[in-house]
PDB file as gemmi writes it, atoms N, CA and C in Angstrom:
CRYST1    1.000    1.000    1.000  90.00  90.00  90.00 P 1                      
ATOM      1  N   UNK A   1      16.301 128.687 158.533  1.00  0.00           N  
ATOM      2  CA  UNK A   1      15.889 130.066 158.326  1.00  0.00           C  
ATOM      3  C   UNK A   1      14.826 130.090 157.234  1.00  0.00           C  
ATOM      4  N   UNK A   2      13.608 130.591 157.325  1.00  0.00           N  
ATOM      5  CA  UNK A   2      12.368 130.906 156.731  1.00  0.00           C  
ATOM      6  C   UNK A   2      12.118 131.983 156.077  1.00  0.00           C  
ATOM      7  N   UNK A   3      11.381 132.319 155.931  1.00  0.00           N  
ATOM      8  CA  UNK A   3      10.850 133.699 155.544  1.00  0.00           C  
ATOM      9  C   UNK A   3      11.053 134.812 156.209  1.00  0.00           C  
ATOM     10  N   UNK A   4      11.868 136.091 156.576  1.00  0.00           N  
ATOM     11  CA  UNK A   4      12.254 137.070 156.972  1.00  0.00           C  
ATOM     12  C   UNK A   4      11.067 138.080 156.670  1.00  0.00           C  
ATOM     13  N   UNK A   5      11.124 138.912 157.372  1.00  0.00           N  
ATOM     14  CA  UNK A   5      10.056 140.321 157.080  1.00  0.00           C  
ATOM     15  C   UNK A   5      10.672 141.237 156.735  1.00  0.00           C  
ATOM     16  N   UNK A   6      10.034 141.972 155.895  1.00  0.00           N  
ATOM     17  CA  UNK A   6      10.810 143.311 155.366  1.00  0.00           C  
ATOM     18  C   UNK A   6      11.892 144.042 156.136  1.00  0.00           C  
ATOM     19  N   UNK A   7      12.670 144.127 155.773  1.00  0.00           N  
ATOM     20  CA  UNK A   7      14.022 145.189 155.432  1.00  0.00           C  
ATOM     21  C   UNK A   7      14.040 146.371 155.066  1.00  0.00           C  
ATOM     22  N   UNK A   8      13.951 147.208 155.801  1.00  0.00           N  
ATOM     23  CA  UNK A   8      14.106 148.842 154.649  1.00  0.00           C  
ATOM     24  C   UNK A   8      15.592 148.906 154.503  1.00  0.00           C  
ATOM     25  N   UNK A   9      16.057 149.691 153.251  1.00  0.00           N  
ATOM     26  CA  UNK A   9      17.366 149.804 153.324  1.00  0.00           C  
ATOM     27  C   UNK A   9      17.230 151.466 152.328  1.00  0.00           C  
ATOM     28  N   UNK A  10      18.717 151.454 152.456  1.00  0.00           N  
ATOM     29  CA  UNK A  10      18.952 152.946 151.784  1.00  0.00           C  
ATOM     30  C   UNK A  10      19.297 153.243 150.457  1.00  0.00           C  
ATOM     31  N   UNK A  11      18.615 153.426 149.576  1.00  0.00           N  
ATOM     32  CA  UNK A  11      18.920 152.728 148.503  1.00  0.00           C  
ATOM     33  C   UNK A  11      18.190 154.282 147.206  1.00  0.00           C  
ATOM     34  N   UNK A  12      19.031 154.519 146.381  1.00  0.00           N  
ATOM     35  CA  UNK A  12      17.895 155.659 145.630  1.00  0.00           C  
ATOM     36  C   UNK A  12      16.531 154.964 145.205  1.00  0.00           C  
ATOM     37  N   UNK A  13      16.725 153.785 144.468  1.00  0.00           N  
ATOM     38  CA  UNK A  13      15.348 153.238 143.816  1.00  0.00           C  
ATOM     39  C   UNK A  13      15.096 152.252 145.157  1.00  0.00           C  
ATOM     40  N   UNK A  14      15.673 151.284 145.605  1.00  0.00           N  
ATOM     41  CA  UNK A  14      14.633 150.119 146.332  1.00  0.00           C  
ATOM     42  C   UNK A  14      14.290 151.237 147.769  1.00  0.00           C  
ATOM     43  N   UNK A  15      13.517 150.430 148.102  1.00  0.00           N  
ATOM     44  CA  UNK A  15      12.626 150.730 149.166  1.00  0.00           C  
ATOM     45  C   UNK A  15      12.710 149.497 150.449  1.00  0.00           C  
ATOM     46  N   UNK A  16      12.427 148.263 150.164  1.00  0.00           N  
ATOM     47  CA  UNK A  16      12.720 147.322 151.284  1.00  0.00           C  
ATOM     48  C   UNK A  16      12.819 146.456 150.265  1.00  0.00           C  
ATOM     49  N   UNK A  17      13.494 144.951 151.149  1.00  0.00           N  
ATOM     50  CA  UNK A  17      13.813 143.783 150.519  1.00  0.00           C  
ATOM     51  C   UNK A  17      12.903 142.682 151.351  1.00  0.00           C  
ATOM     52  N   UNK A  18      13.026 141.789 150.956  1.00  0.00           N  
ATOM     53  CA  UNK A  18      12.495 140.445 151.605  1.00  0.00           C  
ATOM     54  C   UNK A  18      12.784 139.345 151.083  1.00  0.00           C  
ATOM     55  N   UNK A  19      13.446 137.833 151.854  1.00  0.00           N  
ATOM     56  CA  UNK A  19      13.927 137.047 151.139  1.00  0.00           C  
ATOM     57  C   UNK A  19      13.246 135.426 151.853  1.00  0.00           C  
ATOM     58  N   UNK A  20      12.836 134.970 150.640  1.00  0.00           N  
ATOM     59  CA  UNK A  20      12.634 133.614 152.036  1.00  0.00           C  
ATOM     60  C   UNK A  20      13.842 132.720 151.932  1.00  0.00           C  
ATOM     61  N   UNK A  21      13.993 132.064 152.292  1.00  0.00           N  
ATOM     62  CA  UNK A  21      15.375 131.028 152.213  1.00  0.00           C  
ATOM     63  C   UNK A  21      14.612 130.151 151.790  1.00  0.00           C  
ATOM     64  N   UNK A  22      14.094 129.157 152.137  1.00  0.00           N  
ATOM     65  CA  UNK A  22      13.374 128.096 151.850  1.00  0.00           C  
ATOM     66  C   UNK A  22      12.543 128.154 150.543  1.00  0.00           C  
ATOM     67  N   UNK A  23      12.154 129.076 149.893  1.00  0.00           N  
ATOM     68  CA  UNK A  23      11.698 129.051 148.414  1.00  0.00           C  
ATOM     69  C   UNK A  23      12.620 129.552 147.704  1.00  0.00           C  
ATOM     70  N   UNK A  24      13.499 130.465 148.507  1.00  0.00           N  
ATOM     71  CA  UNK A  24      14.809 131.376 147.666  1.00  0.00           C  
ATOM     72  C   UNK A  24      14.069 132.000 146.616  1.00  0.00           C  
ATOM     73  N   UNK A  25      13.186 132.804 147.438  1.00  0.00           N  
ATOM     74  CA  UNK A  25      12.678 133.885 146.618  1.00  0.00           C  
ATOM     75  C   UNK A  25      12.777 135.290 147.421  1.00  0.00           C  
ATOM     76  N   UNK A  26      13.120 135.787 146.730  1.00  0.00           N  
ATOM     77  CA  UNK A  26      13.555 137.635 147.039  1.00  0.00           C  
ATOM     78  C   UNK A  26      12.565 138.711 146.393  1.00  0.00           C  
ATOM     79  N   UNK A  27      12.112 139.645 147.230  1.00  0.00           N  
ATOM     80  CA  UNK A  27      10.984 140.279 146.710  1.00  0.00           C  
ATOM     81  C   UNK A  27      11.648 141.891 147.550  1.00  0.00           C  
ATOM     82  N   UNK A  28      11.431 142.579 146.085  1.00  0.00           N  
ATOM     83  CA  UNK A  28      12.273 144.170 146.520  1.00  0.00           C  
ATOM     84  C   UNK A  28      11.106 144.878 146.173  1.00  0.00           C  
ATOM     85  N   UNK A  29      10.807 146.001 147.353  1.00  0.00           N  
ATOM     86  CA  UNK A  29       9.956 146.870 146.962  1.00  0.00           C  
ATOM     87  C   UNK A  29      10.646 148.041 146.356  1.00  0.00           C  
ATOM     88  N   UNK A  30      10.067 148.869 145.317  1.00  0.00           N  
ATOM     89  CA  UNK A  30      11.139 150.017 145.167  1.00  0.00           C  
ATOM     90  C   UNK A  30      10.580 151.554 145.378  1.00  0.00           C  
ATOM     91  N   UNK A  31      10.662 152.763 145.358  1.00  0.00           N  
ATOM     92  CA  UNK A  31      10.340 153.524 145.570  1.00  0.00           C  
ATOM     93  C   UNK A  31       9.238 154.238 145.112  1.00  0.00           C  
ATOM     94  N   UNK A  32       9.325 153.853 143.776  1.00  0.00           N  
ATOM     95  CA  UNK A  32       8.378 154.205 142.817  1.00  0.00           C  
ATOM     96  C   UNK A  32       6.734 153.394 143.258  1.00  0.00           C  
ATOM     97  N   UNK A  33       6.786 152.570 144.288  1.00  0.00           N  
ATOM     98  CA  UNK A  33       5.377 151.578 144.463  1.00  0.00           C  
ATOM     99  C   UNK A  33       5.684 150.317 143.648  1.00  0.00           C  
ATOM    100  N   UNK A  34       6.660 150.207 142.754  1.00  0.00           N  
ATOM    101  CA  UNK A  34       6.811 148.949 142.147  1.00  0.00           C  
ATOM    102  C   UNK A  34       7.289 147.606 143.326  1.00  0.00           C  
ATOM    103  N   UNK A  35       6.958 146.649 142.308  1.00  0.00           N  
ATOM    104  CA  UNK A  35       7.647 145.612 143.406  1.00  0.00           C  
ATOM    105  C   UNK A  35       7.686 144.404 142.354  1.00  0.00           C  
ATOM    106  N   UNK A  36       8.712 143.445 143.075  1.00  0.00           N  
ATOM    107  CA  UNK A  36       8.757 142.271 141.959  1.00  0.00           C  
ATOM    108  C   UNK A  36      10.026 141.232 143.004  1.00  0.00           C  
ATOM    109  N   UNK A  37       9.644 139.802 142.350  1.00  0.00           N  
ATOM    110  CA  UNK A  37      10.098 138.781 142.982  1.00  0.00           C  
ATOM    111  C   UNK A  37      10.702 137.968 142.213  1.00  0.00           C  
ATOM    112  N   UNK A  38      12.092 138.088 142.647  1.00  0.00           N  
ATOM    113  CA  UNK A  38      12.977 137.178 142.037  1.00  0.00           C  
ATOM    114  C   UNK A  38      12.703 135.704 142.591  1.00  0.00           C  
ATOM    115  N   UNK A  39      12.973 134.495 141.516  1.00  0.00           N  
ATOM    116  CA  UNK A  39      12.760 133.381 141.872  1.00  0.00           C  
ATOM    117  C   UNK A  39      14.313 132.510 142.107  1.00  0.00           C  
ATOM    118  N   UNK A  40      14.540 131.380 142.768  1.00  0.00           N  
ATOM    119  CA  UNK A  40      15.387 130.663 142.603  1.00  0.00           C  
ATOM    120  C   UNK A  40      16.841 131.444 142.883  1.00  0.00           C  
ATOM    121  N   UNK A  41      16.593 132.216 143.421  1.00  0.00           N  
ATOM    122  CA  UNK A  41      17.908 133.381 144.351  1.00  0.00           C  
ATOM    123  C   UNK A  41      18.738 132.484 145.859  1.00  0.00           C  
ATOM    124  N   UNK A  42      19.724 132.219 145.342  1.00  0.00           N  
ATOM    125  CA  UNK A  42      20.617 131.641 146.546  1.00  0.00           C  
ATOM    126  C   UNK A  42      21.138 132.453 147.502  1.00  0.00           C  
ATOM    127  N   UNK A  43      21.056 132.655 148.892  1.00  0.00           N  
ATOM    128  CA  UNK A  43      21.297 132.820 149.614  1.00  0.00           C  
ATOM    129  C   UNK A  43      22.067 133.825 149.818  1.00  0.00           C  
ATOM    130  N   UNK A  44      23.367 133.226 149.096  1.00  0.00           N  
ATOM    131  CA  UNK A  44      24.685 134.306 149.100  1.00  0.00           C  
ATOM    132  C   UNK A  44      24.572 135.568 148.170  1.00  0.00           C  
ATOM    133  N   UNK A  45      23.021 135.720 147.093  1.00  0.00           N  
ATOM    134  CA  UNK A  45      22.920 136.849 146.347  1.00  0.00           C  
ATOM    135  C   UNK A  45      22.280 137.930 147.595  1.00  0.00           C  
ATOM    136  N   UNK A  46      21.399 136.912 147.970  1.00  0.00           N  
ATOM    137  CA  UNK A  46      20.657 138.267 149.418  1.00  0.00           C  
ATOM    138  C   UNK A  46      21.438 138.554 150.186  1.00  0.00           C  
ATOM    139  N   UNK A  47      22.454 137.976 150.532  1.00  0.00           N  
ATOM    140  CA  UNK A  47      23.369 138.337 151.395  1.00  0.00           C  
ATOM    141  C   UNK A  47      24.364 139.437 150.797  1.00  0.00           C  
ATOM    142  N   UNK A  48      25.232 139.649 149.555  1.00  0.00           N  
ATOM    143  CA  UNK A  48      25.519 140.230 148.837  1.00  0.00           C  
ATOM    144  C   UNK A  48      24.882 141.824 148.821  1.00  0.00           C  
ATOM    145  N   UNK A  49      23.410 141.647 148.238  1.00  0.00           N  
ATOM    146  CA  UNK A  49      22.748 142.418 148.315  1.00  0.00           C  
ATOM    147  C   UNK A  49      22.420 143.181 149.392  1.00  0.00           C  
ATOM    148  N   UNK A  50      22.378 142.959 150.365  1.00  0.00           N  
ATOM    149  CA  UNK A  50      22.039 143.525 151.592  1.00  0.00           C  
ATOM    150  C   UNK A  50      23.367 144.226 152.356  1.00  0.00           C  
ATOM    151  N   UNK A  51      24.256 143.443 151.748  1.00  0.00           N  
ATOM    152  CA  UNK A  51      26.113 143.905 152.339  1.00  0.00           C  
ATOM    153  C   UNK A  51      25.964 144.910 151.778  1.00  0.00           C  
ATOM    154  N   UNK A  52      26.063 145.286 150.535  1.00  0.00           N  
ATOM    155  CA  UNK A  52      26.308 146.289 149.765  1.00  0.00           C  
ATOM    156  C   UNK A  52      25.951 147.666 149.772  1.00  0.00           C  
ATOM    157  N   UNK A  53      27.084 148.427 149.759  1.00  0.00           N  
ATOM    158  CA  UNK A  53      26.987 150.033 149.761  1.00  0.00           C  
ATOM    159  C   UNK A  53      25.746 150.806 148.615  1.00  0.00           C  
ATOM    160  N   UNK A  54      26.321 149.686 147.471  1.00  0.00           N  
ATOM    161  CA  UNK A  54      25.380 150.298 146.575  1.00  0.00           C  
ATOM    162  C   UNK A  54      24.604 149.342 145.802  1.00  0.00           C  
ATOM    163  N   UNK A  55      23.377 149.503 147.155  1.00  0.00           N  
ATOM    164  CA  UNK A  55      21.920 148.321 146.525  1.00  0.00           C  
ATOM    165  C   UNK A  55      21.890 148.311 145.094  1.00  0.00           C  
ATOM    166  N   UNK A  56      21.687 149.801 144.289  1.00  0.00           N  
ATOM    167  CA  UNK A  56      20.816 149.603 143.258  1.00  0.00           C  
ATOM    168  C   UNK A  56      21.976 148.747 142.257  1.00  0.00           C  
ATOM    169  N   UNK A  57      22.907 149.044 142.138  1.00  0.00           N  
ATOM    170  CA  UNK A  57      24.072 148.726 140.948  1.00  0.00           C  
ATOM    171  C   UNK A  57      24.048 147.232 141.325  1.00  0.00           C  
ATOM    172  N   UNK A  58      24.156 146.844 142.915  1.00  0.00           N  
ATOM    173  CA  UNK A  58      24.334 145.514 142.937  1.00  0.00           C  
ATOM    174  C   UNK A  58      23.062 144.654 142.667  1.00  0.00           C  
ATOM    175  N   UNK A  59      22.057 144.990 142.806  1.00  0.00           N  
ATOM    176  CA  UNK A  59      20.506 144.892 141.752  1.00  0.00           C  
ATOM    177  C   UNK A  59      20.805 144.495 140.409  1.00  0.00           C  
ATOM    178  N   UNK A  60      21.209 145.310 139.795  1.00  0.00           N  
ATOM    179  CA  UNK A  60      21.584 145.916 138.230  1.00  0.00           C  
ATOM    180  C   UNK A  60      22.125 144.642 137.774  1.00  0.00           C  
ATOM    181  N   UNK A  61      23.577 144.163 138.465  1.00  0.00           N  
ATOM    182  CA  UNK A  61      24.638 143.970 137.924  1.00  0.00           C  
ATOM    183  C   UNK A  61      24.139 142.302 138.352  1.00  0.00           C  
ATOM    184  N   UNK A  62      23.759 141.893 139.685  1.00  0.00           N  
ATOM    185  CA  UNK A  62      23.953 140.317 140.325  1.00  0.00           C  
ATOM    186  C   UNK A  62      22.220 139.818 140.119  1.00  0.00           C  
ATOM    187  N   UNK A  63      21.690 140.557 140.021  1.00  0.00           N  
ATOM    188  CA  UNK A  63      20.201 140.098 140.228  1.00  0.00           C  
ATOM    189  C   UNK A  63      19.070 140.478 138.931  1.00  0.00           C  
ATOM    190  N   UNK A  64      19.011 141.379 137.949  1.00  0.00           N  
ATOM    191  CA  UNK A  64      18.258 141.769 137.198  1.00  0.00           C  
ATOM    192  C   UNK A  64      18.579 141.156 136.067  1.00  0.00           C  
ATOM    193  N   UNK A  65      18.158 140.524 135.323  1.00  0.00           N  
ATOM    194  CA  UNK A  65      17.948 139.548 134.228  1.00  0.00           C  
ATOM    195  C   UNK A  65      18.741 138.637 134.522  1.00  0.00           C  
ATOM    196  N   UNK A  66      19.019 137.940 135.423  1.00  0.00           N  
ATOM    197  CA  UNK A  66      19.816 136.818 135.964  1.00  0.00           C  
ATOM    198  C   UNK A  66      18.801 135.917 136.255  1.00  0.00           C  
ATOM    199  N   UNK A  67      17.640 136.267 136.908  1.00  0.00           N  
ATOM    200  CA  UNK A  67      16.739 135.152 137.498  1.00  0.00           C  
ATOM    201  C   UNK A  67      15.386 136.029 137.300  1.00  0.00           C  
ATOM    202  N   UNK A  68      14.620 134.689 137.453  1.00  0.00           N  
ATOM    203  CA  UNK A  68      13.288 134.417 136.970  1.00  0.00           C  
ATOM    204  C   UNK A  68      12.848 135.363 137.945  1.00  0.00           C  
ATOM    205  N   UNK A  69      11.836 136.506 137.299  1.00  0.00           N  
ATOM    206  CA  UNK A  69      11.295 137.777 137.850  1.00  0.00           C  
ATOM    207  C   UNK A  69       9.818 137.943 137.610  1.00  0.00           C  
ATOM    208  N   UNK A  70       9.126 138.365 138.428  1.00  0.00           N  
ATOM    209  CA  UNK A  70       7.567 138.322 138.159  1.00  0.00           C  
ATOM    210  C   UNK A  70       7.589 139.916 138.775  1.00  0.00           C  
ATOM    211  N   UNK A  71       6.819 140.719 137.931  1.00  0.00           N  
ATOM    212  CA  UNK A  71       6.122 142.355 139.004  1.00  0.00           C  
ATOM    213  C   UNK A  71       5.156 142.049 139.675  1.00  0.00           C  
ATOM    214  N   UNK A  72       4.805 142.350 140.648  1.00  0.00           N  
ATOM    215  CA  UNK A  72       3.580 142.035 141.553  1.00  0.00           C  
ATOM    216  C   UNK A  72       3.164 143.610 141.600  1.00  0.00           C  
ATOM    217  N   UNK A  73       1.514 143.254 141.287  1.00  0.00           N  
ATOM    218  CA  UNK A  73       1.130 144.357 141.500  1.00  0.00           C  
ATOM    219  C   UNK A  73       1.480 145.629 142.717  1.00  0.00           C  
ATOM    220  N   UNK A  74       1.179 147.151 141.997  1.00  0.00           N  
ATOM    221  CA  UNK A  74       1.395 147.892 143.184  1.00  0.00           C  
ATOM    222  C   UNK A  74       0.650 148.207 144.147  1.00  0.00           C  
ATOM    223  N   UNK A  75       0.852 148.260 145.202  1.00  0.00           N  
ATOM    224  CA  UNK A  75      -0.154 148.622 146.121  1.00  0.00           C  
ATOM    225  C   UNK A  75      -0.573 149.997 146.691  1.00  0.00           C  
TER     226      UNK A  75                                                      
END                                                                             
């Protein structure tokens, strides 16, 4: 499994997700036009993430200052 294409999901702040497996990098767009890419994300966090009722908290809590994060510009 490779690189996946965007995901929209329902979420107050994110907007879509995207994960590659093979770099295990995760890239969330959020509502606001922001966006940013987690690095070195295993599998079972995107999976987690994507299960979950409540994207943003599980963001918050499993993924935000846990791993190496870059903002990518907005578009």
């Amino acid at each position: 499994m490779g690189a996946q294409g965007w995901k929209y999901v329902s979420s107050q702040f994110l907007k879509a997700v995207r994960y590659n497996a093979i770099k295990q990098e995760l890239e969330l767009s959020f509502n606001d036009g922001g966006h940013e890419k987690y690095l070195q994300v295993p599998p079972t966090v995107y999976e987690g993430l994507m299960a979950a009722k409540l994207k943003d908290k599980y963001h918050q809590k499993n993924i935000l200052k846990k791993y190496i994060c870059f903002a990518l510009p907005r578009s």
